[in-house]
Backbone as a chain_set.jsonl record, in Angstrom:
{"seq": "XXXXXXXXXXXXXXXXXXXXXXXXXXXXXXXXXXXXXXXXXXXXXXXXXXXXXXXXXXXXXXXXXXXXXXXXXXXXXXXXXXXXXXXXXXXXXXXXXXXXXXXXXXXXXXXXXXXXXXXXXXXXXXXXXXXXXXXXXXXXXXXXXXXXXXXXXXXXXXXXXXXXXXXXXXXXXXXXX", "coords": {"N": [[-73.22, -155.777, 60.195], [-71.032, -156.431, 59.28], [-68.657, -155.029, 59.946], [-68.275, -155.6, 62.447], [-66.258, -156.934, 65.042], [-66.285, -157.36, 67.63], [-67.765, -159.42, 69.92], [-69.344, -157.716, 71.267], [-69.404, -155.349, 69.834], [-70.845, -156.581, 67.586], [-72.996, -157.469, 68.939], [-74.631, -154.525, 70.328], [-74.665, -153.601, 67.453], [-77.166, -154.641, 66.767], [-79.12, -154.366, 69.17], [-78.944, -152.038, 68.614], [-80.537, -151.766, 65.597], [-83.016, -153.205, 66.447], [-84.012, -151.207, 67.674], [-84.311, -149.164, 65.848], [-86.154, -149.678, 64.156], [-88.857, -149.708, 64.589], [-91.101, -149.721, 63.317], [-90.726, -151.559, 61.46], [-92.246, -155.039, 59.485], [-92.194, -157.992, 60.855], [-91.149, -160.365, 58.944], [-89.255, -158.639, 57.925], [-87.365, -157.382, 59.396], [-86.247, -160.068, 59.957], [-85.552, -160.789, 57.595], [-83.387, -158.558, 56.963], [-81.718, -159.168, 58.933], [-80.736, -162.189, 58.553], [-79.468, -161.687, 56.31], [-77.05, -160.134, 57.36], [-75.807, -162.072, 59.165], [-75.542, -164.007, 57.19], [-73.515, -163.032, 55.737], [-71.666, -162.611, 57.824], [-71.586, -165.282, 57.943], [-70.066, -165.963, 55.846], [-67.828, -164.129, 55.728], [-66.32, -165.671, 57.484], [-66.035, -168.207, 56.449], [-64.362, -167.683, 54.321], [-62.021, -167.864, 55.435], [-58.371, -168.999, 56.543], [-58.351, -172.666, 55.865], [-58.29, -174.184, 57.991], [-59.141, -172.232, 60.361], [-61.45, -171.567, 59.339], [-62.739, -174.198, 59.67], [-62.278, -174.282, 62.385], [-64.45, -172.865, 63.21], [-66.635, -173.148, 62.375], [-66.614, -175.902, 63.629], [-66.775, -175.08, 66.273], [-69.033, -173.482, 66.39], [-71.126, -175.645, 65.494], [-71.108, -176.808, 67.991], [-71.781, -174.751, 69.792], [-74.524, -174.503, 68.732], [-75.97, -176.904, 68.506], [-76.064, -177.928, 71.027], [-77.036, -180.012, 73.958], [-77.176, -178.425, 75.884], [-76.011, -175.546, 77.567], [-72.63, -174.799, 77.341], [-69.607, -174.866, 79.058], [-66.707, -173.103, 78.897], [-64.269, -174.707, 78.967], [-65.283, -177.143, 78.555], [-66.116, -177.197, 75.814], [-63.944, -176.548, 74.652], [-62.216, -179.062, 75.627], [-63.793, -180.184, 74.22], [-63.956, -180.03, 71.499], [-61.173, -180.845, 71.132], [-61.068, -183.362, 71.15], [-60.05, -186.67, 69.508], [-61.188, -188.489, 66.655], [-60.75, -192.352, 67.685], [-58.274, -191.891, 68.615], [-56.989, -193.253, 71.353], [-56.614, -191.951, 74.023], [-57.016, -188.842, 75.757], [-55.386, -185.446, 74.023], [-53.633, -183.235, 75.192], [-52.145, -181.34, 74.542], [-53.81, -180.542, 72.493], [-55.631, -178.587, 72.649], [-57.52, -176.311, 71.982], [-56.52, -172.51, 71.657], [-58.255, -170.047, 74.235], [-58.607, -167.184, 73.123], [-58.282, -167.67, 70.441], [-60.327, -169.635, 69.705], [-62.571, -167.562, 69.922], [-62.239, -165.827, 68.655], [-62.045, -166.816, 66.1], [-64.867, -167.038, 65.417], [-65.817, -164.41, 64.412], [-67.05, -162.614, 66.231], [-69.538, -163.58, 66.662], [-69.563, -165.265, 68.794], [-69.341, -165.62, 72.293], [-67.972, -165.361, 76.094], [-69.857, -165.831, 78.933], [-68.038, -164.217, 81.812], [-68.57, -165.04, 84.407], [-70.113, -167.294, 84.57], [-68.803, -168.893, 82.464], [-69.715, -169.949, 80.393], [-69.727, -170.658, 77.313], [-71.584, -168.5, 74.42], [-73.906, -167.88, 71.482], [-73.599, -165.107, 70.303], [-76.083, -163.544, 70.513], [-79.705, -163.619, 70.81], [-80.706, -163.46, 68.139], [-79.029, -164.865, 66.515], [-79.017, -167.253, 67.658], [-81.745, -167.925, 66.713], [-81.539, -167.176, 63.752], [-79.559, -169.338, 63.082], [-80.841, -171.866, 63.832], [-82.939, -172.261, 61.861], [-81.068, -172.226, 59.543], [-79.466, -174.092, 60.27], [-78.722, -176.54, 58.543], [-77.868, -175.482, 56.04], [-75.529, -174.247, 56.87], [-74.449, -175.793, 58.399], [-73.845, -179.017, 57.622], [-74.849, -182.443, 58.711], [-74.414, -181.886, 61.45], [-74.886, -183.209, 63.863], [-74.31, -185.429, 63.58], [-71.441, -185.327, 63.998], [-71.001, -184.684, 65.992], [-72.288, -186.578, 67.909], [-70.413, -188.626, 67.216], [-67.833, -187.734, 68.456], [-68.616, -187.496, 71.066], [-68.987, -190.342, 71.513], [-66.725, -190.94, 70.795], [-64.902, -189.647, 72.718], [-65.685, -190.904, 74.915], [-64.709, -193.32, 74.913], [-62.424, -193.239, 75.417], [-59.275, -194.926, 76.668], [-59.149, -194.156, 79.75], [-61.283, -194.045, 80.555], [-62.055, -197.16, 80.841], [-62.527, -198.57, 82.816], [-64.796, -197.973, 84.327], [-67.659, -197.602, 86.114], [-67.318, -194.626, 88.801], [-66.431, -195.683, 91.95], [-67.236, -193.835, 94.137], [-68.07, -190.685, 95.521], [-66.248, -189.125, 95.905], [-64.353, -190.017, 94.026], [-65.647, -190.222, 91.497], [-65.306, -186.913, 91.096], [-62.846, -186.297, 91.29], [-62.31, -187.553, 88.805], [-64.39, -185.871, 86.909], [-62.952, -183.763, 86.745], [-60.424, -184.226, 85.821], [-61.384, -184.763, 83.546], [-62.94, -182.637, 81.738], [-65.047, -182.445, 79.829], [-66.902, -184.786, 80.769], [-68.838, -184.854, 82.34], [-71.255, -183.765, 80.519]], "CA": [[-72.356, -156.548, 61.071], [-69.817, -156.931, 58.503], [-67.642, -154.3, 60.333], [-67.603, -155.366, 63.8], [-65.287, -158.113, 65.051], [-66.387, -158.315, 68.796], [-68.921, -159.647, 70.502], [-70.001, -156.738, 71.901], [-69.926, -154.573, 68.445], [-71.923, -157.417, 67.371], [-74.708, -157.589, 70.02], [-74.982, -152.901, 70.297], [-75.445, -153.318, 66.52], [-78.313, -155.968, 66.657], [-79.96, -153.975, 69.591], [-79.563, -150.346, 67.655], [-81.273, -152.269, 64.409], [-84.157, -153.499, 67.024], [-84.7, -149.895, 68.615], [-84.411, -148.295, 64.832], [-87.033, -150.2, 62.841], [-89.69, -150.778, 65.412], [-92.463, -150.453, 62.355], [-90.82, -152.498, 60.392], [-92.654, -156.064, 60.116], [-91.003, -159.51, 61.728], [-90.486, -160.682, 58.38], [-88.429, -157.455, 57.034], [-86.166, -157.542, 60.368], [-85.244, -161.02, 59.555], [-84.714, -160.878, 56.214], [-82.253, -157.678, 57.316], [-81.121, -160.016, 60.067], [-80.323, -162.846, 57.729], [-78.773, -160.722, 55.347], [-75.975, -159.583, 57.871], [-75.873, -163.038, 59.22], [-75.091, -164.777, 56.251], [-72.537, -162.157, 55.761], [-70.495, -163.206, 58.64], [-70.5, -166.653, 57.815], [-69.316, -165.629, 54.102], [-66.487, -163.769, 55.966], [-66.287, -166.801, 58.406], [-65.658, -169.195, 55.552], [-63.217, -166.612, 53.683], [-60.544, -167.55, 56.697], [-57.64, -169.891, 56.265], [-59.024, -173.386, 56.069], [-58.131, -174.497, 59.762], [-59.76, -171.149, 61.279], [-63.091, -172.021, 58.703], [-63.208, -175.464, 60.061], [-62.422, -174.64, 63.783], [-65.416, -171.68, 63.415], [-67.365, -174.204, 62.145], [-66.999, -176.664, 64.971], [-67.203, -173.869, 67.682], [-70.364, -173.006, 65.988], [-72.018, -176.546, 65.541], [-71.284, -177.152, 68.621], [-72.942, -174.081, 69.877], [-76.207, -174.256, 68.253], [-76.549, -177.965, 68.666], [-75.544, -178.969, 71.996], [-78.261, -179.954, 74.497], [-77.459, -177.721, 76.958], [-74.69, -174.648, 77.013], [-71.222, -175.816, 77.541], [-68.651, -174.247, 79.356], [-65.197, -172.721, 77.382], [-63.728, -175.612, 78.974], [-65.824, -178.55, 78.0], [-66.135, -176.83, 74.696], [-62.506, -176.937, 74.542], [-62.559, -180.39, 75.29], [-64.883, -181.658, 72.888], [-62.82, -179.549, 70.136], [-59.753, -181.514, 71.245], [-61.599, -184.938, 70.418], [-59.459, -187.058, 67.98], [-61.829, -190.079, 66.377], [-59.374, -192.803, 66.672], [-57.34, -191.725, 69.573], [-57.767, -193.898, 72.844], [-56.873, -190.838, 75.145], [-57.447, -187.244, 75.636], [-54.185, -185.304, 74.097], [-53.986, -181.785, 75.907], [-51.532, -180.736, 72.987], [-54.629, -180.247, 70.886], [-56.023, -177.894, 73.037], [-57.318, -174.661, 71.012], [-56.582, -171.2, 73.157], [-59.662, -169.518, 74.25], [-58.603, -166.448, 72.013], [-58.714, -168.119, 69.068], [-61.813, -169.76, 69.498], [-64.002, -166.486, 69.764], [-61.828, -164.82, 66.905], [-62.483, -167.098, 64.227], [-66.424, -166.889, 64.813], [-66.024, -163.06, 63.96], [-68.326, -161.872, 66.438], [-70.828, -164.641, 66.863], [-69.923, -166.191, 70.355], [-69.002, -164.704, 73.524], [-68.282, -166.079, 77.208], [-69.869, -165.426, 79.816], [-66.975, -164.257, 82.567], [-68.874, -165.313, 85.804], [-70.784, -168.688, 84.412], [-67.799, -169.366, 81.936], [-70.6, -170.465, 79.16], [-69.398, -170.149, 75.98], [-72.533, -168.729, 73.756], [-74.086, -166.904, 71.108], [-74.031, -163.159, 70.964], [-77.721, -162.513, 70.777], [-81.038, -164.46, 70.461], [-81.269, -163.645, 66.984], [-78.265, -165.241, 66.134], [-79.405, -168.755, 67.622], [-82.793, -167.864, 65.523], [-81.011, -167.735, 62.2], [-79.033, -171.004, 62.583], [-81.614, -172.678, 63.932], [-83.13, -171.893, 60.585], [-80.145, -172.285, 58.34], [-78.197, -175.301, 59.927], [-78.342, -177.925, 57.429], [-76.814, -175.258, 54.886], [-73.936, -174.324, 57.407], [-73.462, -177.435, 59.464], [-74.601, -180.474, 57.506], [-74.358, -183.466, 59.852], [-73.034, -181.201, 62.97], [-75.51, -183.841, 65.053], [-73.652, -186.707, 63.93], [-70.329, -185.263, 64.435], [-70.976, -184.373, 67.917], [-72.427, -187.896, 68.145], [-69.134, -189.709, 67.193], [-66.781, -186.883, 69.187], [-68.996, -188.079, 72.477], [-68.53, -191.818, 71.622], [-65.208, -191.378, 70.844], [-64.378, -189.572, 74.164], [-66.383, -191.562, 76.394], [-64.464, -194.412, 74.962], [-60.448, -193.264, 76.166], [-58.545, -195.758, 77.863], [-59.192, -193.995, 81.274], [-63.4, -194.468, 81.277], [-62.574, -198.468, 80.95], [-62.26, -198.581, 84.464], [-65.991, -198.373, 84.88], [-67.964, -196.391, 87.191], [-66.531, -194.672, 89.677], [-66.865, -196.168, 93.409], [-67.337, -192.885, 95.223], [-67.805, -189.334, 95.39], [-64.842, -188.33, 95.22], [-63.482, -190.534, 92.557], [-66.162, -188.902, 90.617], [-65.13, -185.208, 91.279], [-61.554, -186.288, 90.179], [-62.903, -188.095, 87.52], [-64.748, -184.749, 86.571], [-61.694, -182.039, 87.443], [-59.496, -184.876, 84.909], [-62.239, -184.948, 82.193], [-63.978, -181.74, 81.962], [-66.161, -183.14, 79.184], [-67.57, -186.346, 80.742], [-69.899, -184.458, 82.398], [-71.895, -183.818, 79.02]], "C": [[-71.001, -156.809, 60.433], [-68.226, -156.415, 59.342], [-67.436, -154.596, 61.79], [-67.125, -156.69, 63.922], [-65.5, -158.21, 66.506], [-67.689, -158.345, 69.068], [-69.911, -158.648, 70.87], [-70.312, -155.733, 70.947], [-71.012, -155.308, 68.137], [-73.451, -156.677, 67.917], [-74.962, -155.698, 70.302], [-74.995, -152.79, 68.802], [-76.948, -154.137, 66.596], [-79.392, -155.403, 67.661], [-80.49, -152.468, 68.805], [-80.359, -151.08, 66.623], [-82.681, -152.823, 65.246], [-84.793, -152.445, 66.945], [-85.247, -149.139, 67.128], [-85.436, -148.552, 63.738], [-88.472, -151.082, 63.824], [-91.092, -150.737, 64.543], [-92.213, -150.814, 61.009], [-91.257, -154.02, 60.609], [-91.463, -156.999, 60.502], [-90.248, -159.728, 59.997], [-89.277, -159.755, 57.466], [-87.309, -157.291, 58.251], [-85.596, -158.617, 59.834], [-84.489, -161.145, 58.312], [-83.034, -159.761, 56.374], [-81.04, -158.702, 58.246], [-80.383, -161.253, 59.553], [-79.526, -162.898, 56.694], [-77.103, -161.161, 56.195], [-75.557, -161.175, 58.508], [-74.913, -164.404, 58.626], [-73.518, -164.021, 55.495], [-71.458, -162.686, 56.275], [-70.088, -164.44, 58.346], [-69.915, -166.932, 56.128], [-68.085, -165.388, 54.581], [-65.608, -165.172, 57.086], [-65.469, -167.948, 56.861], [-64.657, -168.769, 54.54], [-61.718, -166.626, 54.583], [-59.698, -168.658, 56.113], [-58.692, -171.035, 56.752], [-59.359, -173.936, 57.216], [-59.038, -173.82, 60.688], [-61.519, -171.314, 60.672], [-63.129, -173.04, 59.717], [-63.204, -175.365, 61.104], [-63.868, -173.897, 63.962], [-66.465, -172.481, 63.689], [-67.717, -175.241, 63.026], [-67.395, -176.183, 65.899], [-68.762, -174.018, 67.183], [-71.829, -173.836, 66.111], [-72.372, -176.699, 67.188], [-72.069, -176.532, 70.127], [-74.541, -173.95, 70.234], [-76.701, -175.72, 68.641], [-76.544, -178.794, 69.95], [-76.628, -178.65, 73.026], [-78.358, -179.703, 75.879], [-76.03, -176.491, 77.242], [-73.534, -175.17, 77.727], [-70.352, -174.527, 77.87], [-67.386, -174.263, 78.169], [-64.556, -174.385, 77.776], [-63.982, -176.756, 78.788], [-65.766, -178.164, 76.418], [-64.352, -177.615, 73.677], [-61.862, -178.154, 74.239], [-62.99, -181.308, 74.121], [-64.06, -180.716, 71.562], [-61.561, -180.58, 69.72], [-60.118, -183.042, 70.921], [-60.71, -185.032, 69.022], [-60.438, -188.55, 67.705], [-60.361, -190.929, 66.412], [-59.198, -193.037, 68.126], [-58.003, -192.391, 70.315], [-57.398, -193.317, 74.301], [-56.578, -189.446, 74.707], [-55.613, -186.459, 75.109], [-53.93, -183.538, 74.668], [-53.683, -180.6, 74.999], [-52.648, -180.156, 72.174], [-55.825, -179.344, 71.664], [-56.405, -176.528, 72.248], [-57.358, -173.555, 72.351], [-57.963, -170.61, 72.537], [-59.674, -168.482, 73.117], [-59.134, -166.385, 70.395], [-60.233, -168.84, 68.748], [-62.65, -168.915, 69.162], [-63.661, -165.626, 68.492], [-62.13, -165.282, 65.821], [-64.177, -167.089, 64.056], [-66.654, -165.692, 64.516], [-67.383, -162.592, 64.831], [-69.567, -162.162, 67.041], [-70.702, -165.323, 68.345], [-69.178, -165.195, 71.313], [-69.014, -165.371, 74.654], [-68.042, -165.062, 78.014], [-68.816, -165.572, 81.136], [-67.411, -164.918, 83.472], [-69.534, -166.655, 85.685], [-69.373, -169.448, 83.86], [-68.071, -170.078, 80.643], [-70.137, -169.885, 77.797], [-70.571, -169.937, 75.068], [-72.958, -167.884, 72.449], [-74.506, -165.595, 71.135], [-75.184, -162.51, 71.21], [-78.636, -163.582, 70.251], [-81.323, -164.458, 69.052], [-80.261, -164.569, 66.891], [-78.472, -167.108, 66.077], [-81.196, -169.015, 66.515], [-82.515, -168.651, 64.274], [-80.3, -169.208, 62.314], [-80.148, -171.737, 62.574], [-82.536, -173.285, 62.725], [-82.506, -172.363, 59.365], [-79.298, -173.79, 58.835], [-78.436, -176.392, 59.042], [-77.857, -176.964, 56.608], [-75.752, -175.016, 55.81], [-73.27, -174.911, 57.56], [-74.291, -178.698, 59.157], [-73.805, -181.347, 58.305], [-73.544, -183.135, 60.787], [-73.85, -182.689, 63.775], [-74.559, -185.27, 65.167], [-72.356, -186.545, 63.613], [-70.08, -185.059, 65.677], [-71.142, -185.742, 68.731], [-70.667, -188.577, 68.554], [-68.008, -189.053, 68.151], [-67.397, -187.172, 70.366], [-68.478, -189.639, 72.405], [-67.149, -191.741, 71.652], [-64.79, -190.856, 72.066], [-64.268, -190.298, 75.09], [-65.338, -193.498, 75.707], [-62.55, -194.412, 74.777], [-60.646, -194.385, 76.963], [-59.051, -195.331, 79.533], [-60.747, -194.456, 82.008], [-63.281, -196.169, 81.381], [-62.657, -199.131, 82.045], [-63.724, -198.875, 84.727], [-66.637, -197.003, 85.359], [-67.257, -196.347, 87.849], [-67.04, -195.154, 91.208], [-67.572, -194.902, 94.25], [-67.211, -191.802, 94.233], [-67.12, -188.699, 94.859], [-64.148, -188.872, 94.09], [-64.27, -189.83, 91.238], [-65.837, -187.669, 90.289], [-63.702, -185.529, 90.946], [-62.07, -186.553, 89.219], [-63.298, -186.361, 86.236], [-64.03, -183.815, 86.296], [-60.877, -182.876, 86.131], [-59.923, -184.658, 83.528], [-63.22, -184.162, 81.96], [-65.598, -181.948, 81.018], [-66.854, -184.083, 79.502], [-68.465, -185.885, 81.255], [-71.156, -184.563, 81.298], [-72.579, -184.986, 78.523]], "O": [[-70.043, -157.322, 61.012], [-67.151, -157.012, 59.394], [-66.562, -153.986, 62.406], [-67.443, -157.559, 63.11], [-64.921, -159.201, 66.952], [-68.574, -157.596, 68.653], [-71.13, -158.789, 70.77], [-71.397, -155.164, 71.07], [-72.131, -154.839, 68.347], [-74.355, -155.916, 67.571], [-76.14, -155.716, 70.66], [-75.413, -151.662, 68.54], [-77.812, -153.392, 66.135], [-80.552, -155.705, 67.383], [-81.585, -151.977, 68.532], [-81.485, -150.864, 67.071], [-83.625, -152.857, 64.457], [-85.883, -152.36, 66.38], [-86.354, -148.599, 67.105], [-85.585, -147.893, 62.709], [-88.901, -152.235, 63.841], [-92.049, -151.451, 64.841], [-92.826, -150.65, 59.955], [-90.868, -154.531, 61.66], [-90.245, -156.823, 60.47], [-89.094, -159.367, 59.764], [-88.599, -160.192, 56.537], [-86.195, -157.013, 57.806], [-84.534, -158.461, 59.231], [-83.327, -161.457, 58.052], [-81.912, -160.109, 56.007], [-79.821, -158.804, 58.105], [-79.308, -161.443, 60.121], [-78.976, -163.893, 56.221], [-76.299, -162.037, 55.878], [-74.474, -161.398, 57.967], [-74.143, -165.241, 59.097], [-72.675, -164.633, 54.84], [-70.497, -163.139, 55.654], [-68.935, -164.869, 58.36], [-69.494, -167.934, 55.55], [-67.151, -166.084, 54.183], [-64.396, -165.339, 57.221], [-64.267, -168.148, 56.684], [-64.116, -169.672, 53.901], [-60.745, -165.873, 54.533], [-60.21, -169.304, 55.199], [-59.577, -170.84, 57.585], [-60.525, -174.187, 57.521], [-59.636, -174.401, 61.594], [-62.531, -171.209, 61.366], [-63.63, -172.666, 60.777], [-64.005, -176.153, 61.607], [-64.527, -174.329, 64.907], [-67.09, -172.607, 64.741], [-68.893, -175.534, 63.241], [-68.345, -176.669, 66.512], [-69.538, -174.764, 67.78], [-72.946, -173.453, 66.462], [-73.516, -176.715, 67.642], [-72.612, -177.127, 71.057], [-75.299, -173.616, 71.144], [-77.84, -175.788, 69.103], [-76.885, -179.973, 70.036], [-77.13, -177.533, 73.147], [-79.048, -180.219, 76.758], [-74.934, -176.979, 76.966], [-73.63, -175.955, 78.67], [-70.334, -173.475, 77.231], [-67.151, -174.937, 77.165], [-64.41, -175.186, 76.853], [-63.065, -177.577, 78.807], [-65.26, -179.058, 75.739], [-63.955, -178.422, 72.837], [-61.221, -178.453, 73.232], [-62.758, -182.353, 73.513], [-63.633, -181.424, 70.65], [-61.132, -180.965, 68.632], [-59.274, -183.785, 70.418], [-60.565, -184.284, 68.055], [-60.378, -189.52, 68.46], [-59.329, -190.69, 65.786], [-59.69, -193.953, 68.784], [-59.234, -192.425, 70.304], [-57.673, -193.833, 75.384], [-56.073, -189.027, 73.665], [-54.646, -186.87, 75.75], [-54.443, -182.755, 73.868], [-54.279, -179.561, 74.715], [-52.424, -179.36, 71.262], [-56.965, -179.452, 71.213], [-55.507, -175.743, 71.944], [-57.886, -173.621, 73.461], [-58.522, -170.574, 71.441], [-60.485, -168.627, 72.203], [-59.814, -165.695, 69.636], [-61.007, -168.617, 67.817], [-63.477, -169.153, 68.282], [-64.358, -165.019, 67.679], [-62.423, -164.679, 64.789], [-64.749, -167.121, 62.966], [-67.846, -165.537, 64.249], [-68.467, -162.287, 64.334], [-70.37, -161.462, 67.658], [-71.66, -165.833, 68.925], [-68.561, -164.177, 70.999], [-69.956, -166.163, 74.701], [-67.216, -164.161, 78.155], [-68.626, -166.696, 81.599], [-66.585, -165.806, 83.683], [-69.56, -167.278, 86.746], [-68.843, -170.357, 84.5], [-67.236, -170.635, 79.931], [-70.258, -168.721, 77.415], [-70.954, -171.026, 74.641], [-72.153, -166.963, 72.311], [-75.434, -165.066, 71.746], [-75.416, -161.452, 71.796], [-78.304, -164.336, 69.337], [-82.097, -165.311, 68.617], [-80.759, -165.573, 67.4], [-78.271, -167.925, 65.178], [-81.565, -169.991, 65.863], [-82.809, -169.76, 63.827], [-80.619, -170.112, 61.542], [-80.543, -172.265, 61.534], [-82.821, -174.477, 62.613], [-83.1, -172.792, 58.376], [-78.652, -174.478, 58.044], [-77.821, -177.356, 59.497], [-76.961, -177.571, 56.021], [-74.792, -175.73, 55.522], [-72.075, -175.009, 57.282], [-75.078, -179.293, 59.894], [-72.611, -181.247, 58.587], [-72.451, -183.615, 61.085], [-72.984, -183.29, 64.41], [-74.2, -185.931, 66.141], [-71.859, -187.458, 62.954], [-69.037, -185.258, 66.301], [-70.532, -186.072, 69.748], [-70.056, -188.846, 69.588], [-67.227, -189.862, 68.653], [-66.478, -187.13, 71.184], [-67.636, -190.062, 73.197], [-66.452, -192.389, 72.433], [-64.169, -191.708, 72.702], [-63.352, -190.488, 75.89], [-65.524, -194.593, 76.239], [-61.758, -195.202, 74.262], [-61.595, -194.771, 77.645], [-59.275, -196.2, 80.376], [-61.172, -194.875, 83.085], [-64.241, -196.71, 81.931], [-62.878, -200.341, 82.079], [-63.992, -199.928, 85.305], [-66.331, -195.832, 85.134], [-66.447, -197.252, 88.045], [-68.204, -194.874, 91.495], [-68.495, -195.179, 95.017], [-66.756, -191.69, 93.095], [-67.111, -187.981, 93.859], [-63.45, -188.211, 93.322], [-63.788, -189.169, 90.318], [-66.082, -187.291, 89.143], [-63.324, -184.766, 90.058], [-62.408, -185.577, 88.549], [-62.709, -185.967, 85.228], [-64.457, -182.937, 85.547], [-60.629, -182.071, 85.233], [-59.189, -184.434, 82.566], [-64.361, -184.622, 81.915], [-66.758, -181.715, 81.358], [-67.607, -184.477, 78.612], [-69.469, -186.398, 80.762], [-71.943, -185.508, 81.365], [-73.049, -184.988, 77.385]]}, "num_chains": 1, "name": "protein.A"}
């Protein structure tokens, strides 16, 4: 995997390595699988520090979130400042850059708009490895929900209606979540 850089290199190596080693056992795929894996996030963590650390958030937020998240809630919850008492749009990351600094590892779907990982193994191995990648991703995701849900604009309350909801929603693509 070292050599491919999209999603789609990615995921047509990961099925050729299925089709090509079908009597090799489970644990000799993964270990191969883990290998290449750990690879990427070697080259992942080899980026300027900014592009490590955004990979890194993309990534936690990924593997840990309890249910798949659109590019644009993603987006959202990237743009979380602890602190801040509203959303700043400025701190928006472009979609581009998001999928470039995971080298490979995430991909969105065009027609859902789900931002996810490239292949079932891929959520395997973290699942596996996150406390060495992403110590305390759970309770950074934690405090980046509290801190959202607690902008100036939510002190309002619930909303009365329907529709104040569905603005509400269209304003704050994350509150859903």
């Amino acid at each position: 995997l070292d050599d491919k850089t999209t999603p789609r290199a990615v995921r047509s190596a990961l099925i050729l390595f299925q089709k090509r080693s079908p009597g090799s056992s489970e644990d000799e795929k993964r270990e191969v699988l883990d290998s290449a894996y750990r690879d990427v996030m070697e080259r992942i963590h080899g980026q300027k520090p900014g592009f490590r650390r955004l990979a890194e958030k993309v990534l936690s937020w990924i593997i840990c979130a309890k249910r798949p998240l659109t590019i644009l809630e993603l987006q959202h919850a990237l743009a979380v400042v602890v602190g801040d008492s509203k959303f700043d749009n400025d701190n928006l990351e472009q979609i581009d850059r998001i999928v470039s600094v995971c080298a490979g590892l995430v991909t969105i779907d065009e027609e859902s708009g789900i931002i996810r990982l490239v292949h079932y193994t891929t959520q395997e191995y973290f699942e596996r490895t996150q406390e060495m990648w992403f110590p305390g991703a759970e309770s950074e995701i934690t405090e980046t929900c509290v801190a959202y849900l607690s902008f100036d604009i939510f002190r309002s309350g619930c909303c009365d209606s329907d529709y104040e909801y569905e603005e509400r929603l269209k304003s704050n693509p994350f509150f859903q979540y």
